[in-house]
C-alpha positions in Angstrom: 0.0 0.0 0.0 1.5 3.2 -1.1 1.8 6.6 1.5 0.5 9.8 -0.1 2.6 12.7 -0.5 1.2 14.7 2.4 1.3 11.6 4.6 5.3 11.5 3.8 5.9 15.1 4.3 4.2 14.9 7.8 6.1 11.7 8.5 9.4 13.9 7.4 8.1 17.0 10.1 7.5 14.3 13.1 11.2 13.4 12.9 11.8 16.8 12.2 10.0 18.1 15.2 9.3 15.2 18.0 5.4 15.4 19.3 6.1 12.5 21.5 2.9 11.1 20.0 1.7 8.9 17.4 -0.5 9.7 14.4 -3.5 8.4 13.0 -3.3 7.6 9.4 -6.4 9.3 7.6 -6.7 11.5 4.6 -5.0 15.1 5.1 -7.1 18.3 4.8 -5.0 20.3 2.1 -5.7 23.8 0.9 -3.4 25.4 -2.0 -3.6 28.9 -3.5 -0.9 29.8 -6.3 1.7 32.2 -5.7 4.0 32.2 -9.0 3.8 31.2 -12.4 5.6 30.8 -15.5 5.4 30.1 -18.9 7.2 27.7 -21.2 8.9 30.0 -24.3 6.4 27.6 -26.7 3.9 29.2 -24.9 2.5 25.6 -24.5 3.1 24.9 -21.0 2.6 26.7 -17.2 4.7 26.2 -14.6 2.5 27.0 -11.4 3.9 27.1 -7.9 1.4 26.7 -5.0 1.7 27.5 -1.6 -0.4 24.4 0.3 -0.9 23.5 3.9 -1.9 20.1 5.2 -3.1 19.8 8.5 -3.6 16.6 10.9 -4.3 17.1 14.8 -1.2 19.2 16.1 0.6 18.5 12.9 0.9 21.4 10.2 2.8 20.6 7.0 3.8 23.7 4.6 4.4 22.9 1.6 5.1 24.5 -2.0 4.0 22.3 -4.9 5.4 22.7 -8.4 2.8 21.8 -11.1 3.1 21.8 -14.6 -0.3 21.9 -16.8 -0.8 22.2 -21.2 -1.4 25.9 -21.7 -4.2 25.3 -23.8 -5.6 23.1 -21.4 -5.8 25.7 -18.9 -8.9 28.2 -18.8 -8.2 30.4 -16.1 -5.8 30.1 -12.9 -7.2 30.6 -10.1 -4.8 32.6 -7.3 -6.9 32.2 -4.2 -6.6 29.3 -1.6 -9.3 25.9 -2.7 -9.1 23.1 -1.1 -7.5 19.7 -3.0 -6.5 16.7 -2.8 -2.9 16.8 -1.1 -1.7 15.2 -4.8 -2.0 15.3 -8.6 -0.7 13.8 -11.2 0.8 16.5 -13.0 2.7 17.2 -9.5 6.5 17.4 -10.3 8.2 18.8 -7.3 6.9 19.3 -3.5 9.3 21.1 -1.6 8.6 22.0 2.6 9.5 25.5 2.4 9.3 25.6 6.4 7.6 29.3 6.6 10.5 30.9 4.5 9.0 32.9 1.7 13.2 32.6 0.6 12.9 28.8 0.7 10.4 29.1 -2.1 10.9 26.8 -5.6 11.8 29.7 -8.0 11.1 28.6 -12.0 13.0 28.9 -15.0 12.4 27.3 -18.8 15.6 26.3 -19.9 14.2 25.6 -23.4 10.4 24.8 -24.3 10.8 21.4 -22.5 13.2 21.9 -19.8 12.0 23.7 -17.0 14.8 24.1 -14.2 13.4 24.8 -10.0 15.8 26.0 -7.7 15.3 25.1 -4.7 17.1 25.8 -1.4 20.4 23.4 -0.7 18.9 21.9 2.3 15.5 21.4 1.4 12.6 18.7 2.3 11.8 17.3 -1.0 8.9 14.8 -0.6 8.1 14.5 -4.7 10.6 14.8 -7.2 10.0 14.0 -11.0 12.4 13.7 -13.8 10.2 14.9 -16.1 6.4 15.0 -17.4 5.0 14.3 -20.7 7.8 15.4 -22.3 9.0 18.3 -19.8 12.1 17.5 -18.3 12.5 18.5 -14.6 15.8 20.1 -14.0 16.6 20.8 -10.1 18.7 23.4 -9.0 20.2 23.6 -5.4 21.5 26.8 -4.6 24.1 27.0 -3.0 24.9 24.1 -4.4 26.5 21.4 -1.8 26.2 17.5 -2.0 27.9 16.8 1.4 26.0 19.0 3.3 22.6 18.4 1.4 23.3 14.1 2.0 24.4 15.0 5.6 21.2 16.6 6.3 19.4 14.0 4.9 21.5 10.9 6.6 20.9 12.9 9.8 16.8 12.3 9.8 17.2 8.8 8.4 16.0 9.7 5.3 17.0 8.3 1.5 18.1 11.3 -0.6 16.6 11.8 -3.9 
């Protein structure tokens, strides 16, 4: 049986922050609203970045989403906070940005189907893609340091993407 992504980011902020208790598994309450966007230089693809919370008892995961969607297959985009499913299919990074508007995914189209994210160095990273439908995912760190990004990682027992 397979985790969802919000049930893997909270699992990630337990050993991140002890609660000294344990967690029901149910389906997480999520709510996004999108707070950047770009598009591809085709002009057939959007890069969307949305700021989501998950919430379960006196756990609160905060999350930014990177989501790509066909341009033409988008009608509108709607910037205001709706509550979702904690993940989609066309999800192809989830980053905890742990309250830092700095920490933020920022988006670039490297060509019309290579988008690179750059994401903090030391980042949470619950969902990573290669690519999608043809969109190659490109990740960034910035600064950029393996030791210290696999130390971090080793340090909360965790398997580095």
């Amino acid at each position: 049986m397979s985790v969802n992504l919000c049930e893997r980011l909270v699992v990630v902020a337990m050993l991140l922050v002890p609660t000294g208790g344990a967690m029901a598994r149910e389906h997480l309450p999520c709510e996004r609203g999108t707070i950047a966007l770009s598009i591809s230089p085709d002009n057939n693809w959007v890069a969307l970045v949305e700021e989501g919370v998950c919430v379960s008892g006196t756990i609160t995961v905060s999350t930014d989403t990177v989501r790509l969607a066909r341009r033409d297959s988008t009608d509108h985009i709607s910037l205001s906070p709706r509550r979702e499913e904690p993940e989609h299919k066309n999800d192809v990074l989830v980053v905890d940005y742990y309250g830092h508007a700095q920490s933020r995914p920022v988006l670039r189209w490297l060509l019309p189907n290579r988008l690179e994210i750059t994401i903090p160095n030391i980042s949470g990273v619950g969902l990573q893609k290669a690519s999608y439908q043809g969109v190659e995912i490109v990740i960034k760190y910035e600064p950029n340091d393996p030791v210290a990004r696999e130390k971090w990682w080793k340090e909360r027992g965790l398997v580095p993407k």
